[in-house]
VEXROLO-974452 format. One record per residue (C-alpha): residue number from 0; chain; x, y, z. Coordinates in steps of 0.1 Angstrom, whole numbers, plus 5000, padded with zeros to 4 digits. Layout:
seq|mol|xx|yy|zz
NUM|A|X|Y|Z
...
//
This chain:
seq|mol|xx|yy|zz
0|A|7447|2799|2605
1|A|7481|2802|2589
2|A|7490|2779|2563
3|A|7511|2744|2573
4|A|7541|2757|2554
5|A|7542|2794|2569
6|A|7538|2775|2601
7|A|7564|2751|2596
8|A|7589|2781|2584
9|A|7578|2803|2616
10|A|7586|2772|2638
11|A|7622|2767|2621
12|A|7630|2801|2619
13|A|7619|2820|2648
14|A|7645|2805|2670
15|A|7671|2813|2646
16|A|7659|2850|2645
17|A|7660|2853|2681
18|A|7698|2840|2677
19|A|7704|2860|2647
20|A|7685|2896|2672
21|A|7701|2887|2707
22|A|7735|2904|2695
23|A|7722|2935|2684
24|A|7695|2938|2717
25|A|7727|2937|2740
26|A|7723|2972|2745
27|A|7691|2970|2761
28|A|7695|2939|2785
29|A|7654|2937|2789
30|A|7649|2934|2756
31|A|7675|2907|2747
32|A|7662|2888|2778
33|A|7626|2890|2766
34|A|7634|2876|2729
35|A|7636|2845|2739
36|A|7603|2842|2758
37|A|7590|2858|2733
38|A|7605|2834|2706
39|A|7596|2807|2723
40|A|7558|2813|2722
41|A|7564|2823|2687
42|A|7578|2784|2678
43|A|7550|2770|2700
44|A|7519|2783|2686
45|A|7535|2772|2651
46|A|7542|2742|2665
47|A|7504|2735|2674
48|A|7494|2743|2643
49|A|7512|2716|2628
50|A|7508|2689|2652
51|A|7470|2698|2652
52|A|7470|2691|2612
53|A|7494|2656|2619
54|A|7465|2647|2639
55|A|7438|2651|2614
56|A|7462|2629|2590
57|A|7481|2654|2567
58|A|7518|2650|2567
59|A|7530|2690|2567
60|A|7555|2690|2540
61|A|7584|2721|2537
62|A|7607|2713|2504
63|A|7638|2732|2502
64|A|7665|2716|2476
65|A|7667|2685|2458
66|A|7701|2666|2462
67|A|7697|2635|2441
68|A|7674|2615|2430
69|A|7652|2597|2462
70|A|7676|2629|2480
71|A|7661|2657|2491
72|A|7669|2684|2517
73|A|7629|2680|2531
74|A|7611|2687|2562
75|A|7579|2665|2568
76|A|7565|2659|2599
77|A|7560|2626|2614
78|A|7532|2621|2649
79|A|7566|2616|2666
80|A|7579|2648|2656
81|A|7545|2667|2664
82|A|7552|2655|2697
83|A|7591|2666|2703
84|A|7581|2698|2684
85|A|7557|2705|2710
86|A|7582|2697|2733
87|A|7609|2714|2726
88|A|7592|2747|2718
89|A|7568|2742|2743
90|A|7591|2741|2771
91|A|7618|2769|2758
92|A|7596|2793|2766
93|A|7598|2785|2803
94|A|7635|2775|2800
95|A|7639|2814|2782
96|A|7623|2831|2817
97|A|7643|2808|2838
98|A|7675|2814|2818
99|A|7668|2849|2826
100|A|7667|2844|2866
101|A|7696|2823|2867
102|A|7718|2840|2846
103|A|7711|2874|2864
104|A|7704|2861|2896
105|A|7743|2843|2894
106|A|7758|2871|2878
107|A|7774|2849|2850
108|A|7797|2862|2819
109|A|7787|2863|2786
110|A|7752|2863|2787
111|A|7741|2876|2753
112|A|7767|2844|2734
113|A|7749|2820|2760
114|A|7712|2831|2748
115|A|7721|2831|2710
116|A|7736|2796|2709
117|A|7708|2785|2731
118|A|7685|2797|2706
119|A|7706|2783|2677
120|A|7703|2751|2697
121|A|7664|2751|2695
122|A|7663|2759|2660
123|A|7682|2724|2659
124|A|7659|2707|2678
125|A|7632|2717|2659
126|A|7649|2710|2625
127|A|7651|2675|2641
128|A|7620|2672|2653
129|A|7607|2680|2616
130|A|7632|2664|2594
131|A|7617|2643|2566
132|A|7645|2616|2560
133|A|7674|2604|2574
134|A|7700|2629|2558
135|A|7685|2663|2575
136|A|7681|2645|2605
137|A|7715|2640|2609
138|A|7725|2677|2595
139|A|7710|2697|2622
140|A|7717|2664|2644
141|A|7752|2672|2640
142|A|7743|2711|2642
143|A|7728|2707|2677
144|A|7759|2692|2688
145|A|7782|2723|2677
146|A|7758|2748|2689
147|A|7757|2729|2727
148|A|7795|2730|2728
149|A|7794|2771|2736
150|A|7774|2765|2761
151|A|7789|2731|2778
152|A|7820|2751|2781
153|A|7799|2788|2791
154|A|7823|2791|2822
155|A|7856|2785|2804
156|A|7873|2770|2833
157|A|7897|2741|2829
158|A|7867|2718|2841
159|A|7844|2729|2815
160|A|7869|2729|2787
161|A|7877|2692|2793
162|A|7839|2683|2797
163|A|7840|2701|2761
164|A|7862|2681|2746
165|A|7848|2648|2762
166|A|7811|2665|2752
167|A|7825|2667|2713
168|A|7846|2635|2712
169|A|7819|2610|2725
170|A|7790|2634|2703
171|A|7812|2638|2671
172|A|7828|2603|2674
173|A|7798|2582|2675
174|A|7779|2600|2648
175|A|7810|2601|2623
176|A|7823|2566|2626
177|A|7784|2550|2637
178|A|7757|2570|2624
179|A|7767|2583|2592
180|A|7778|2549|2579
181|A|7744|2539|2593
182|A|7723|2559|2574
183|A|7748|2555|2542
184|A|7737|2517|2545
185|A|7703|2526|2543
186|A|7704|2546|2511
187|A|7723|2524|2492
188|A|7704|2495|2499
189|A|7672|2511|2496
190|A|7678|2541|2474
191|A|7661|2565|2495
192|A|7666|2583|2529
193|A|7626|2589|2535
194|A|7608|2580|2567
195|A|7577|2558|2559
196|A|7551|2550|2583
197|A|7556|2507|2592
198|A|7593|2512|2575
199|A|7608|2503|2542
200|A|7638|2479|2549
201|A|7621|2445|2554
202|A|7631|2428|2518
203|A|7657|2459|2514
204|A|7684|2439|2541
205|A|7697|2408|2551
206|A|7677|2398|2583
207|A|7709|2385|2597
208|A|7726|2421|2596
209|A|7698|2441|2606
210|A|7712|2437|2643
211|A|7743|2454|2629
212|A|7724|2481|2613
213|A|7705|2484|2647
214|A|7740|2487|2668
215|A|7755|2511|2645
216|A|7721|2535|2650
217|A|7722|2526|2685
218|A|7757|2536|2692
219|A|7759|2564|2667
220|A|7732|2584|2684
221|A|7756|2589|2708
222|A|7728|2615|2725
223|A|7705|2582|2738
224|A|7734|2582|2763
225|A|7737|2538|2762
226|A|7758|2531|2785
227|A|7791|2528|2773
228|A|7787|2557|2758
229|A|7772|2577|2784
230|A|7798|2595|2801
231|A|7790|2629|2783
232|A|7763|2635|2802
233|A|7772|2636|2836
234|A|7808|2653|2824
235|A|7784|2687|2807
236|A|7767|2691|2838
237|A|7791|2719|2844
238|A|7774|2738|2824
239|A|7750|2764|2836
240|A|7714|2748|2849
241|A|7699|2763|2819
242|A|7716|2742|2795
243|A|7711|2711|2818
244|A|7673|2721|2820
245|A|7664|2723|2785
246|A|7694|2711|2765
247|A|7704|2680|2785
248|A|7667|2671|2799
249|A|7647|2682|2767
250|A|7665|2690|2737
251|A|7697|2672|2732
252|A|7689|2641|2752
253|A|7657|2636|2736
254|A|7672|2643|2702
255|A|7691|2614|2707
256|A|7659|2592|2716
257|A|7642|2608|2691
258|A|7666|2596|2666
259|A|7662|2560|2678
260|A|7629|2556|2677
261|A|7621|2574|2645
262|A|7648|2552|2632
263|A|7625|2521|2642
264|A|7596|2535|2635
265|A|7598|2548|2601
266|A|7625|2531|2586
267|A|7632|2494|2604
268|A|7594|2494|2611
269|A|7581|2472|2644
270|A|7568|2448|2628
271|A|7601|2436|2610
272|A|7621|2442|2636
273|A|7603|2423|2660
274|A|7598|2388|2633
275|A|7634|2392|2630
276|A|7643|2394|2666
277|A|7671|2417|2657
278|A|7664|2441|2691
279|A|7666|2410|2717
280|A|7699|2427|2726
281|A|7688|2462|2729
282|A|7662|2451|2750
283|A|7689|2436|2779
284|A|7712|2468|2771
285|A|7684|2493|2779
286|A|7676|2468|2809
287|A|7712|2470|2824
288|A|7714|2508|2815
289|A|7685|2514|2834
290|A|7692|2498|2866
291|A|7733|2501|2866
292|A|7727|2546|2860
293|A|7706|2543|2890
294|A|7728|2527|2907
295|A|7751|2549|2900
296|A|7726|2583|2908
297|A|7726|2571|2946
298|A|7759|2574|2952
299|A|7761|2613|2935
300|A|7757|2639|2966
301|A|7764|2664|2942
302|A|7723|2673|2932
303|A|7730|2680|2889
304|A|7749|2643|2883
305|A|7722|2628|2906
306|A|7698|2642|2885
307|A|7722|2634|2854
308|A|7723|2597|2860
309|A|7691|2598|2862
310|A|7686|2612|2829
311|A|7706|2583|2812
312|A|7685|2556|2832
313|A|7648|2574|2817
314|A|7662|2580|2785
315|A|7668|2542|2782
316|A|7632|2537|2791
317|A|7625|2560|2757
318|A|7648|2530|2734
319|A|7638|2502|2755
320|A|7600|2513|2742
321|A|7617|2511|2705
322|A|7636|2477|2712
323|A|7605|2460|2725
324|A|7590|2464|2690
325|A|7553|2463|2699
326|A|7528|2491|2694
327|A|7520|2493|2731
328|A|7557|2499|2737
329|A|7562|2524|2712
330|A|7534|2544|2724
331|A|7545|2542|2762
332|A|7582|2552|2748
333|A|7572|2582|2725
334|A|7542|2594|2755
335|A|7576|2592|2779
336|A|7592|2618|2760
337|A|7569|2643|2769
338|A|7561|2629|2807
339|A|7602|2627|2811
340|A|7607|2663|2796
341|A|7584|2685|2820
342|A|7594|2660|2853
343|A|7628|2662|2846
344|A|7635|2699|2836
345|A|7611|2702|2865
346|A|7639|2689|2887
347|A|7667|2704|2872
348|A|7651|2742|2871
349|A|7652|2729|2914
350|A|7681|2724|2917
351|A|7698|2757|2900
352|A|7671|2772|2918
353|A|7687|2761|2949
354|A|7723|2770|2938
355|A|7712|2807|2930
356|A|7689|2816|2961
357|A|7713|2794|2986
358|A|7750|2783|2967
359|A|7742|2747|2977
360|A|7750|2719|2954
361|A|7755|2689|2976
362|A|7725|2667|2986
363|A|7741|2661|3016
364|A|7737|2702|3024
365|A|7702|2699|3022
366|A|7697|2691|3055
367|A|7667|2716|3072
368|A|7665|2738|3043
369|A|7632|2726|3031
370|A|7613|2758|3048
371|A|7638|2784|3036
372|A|7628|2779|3000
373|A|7595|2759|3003
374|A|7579|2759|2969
375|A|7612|2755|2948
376|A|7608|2720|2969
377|A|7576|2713|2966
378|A|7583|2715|2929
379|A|7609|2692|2934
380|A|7582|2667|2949
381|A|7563|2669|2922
382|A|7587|2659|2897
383|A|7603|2636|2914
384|A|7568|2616|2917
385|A|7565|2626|2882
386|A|7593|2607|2874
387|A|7590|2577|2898
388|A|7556|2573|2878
389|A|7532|2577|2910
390|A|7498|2588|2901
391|A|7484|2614|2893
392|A|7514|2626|2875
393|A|7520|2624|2838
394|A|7549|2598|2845
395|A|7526|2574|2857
396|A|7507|2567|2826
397|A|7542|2566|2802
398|A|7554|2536|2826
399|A|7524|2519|2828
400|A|7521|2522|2790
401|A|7561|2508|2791
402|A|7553|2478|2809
403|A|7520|2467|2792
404|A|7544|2470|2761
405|A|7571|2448|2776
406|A|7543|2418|2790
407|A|7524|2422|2747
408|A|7564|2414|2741
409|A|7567|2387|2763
410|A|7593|2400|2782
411|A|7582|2396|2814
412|A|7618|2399|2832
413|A|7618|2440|2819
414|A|7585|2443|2843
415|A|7612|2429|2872
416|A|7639|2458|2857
417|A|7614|2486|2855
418|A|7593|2481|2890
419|A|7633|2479|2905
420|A|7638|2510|2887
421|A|7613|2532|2897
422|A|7623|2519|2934
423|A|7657|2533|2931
424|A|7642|2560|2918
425|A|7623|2565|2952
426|A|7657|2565|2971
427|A|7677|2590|2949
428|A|7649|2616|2939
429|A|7629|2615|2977
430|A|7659|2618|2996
431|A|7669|2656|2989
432|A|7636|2660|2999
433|A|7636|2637|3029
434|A|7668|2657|3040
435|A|7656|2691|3037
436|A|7620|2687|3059
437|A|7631|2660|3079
438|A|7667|2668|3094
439|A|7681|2693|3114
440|A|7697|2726|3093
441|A|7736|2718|3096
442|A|7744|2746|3071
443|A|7730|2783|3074
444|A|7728|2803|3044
445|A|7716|2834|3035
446|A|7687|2827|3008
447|A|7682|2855|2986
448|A|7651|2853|2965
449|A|7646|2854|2933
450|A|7612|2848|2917
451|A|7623|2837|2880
452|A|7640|2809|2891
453|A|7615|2799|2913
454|A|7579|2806|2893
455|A|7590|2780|2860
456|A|7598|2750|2880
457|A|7563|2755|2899
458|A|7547|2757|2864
459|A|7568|2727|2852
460|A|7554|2708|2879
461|A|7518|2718|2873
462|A|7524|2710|2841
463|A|7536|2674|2850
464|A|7503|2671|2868
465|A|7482|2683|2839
466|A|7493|2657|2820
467|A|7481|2630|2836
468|A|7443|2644|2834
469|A|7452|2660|2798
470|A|7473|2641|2778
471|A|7450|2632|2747
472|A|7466|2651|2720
473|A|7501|2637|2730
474|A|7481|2597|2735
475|A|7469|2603|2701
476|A|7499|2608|2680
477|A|7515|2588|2701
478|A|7491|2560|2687
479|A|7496|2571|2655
480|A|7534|2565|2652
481|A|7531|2533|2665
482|A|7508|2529|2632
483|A|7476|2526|2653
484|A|7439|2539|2642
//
């Protein structure tokens, strides 16, 4: 048994190493690709440790400077950070092995920068996940931004460039102009930065601006992808699928959620914010996000901004959980961060499986090619259910929890918006599938196998299944941070 603070420093760190190492193992290709498998399980195992002691009630504490007083550059970690922290780490090490098959197998540029800023970006995520108050949150907030940009913009083609500069404008913009002045708010009318389980600002705050104080953390998280601010997401899906996988189904994405519902969480509190009503709006923004992205994913033939549209409606899911403001809610919300995580990189590890083993990146090419590549789309299945919420996947039990959070709210026309939801979802994530087992093949193509693209969506997709039988320790914390037992 190491001790919390080693853990927590191992956790932090050993991403960083293996972006600091990648460089140097150049030379030997094998051992450069293996760092960050290896890092990965590293970050994990650390990252059990300290969810394990969250769960018997300690708060693992890392001090590093003091600012001011109240200000402190801290690391404590909340139940909601135990669970992106498993997360995040969790699922690198997966996203590391598939990184390796699809940068290979594609014979892409620049592979030793792309797995040093990938790592870099992990470190961030972690960072986030662990941050103790509102001010390192939104350092290495800000520092998982910059270290993405590299890898939006990997294939330095006009395209990417200009899905760069979108990527930083809408990312950058919100959180300079929204977020920071958010968080400044905070501090001076409170005189600390702290998360606190049930929140601090009830008393702190006129209860007639704390639906301003809301928007501009709403808005200025800019990585929750709201619609209008969404159009990021869809735009870095030129990136290579390995950045889509982890960085724009796990790690930036569910920064961004992260953010929110910490935000509500530990410094609004539920209770406050739902005696002052100050969500209601939230709640019918979520609602139209949700439905309206949808929409939007079935008219998408190409597979990645299906799947990206897709991402904006579940993330909305994640903040509608917050915005409800009940402890049902918030526990469905913070349980769909895992359950979205392994369904969704499931689905994106699919589709760049596809695109290496076949060059195909339209739905409408899938036609008869279910049988050439039969477990990369069996996979797909798997998430896809995963994500529709159809037992016994993990998905199932995060929805549920969402809607038995929306009726304890007395919001009975979000049960409407979410069963129409996970319908459209039926229609855009089944009909790759229906296409490629149930058509005619109208395109032949050479399929060239190769295996580590194809063994970590399969283990994804296990994975999604596991967690509807074995989702305890997730349930648990989950339960915690809505201030439960």
């Amino acid at each position: 048994m190491m001790s919390l603070q080693i853990a927590m420093l191992i956790g932090l760190l050993a991403p960083l190493m293996v972006a600091v190492l990648t460089p140097f193992l150049a030379v030997r290709h094998v051992w450069r690709d293996a760092a960050g498998p290896v890092g990965g399980v590293i970050t994990f195992i650390a990252a059990v440790e300290v969810a394990l002691a969250v769960l018997d009630g300690e708060t693992p504490r890392l001090f590093v400077a003091q600012i001011a007083e109240g200000l402190a550059i801290e690391f404590a970690v909340t139940p909601l950070g135990a669970i992106f922290g498993l997360v995040a780490s969790g699922l690198w090490i997966l996203a590391a092995l598939y990184s390796v098959g699809y940068m290979r197998g594609n014979h892409e540029k620049h592979q030793t920068r792309f797995a040093a800023f990938y790592a870099v970006a992990v470190h961030a995520a972690m960072a986030v996940a662990w941050s103790g108050n509102l001010l390192v949150l939104f350092i290495f907030y800000e520092i998982l931004t910059f270290s993405t940009y590299p890898l939006v913009t990997h294939k330095e083609s006009a395209v990417a460039r200009n899905a760069g500069r979108l990527y930083m404008s809408i990312l950058v913009g919100t959180s300079v102009i929204l977020l920071l002045p958010a968080v400044v708010w905070v501090w001076f009318n409170t005189g600390t930065l702290d998360f606190r389980p049930g929140g601090y600002l009830e008393g702190q705050i006129d209860p007639t601006m704390v639906p301003i104080l809301l928007g501009l953390f709403a808005f200025g998280v800019g990585k929750a992808a709201l619609m209008p601010i969404h159009r990021w997401l869809p735009a870095a899906m030129v990136a290579p699928t390995p950045v889509s996988a982890l960085l724009h189904a796990v790690a930036v994405v569910k920064a961004g959620v992260f953010t929110i519902l910490t935000v509500v969480v530990y410094v609004f509190g539920i209770d406050f914010l739902a005696k002052t009503g100050a969500s209601q709006w939230l709640i019918w923004l979520t609602a139209f996000t949700i439905l309206a992205s949808s929409v939007v994913a079935i008219s998408k033939d190409d597979i990645k901004a299906r799947l990206a549209y897709s991402t904006i409606s579940q993330l909305s899911y994640i903040v509608l959980g917050a915005a409800l403001a009940s402890q049902m809610a918030v526990q469905g919300a913070a349980l769909h961060i895992v359950m979205h995580a392994a369904g969704k990189i499931t689905l994106f590890f699919c589709a760049g499986a596809i695109y290496v083993q076949a060059h195909l990146t339209k739905v409408s090419d899938l036609d008869g090619q279910g049988r050439e590549m039969p477990w990369v789309f069996a996979a797909f299945f798997v998430g896809a259910l995963s994500i529709i919420g159809i037992p016994p996947l993990g998905g199932s039990w995060s929805k549920f929890m969402l809607m038995v959070g929306a009726a304890d709210a007395g919001y009975i026309a979000i049960l409407v918006v979410l069963g129409l939801s996970s319908l459209l979802n039926v229609f855009y994530l089944l009909e790759p599938l229906s296409r490629a087992f149930f058509r005619e093949k109208i395109k032949s193509v050479e399929v060239k196998r190769h295996p580590l693209v194809v063994i970590p969506p399969v283990m994804t997709a296990l994975i999604s299944v596991a967690l509807f039988f074995y989702n305890e320790t997730f349930l648990d914390l989950a339960i915690l941070a809505s201030g439960g037992r």
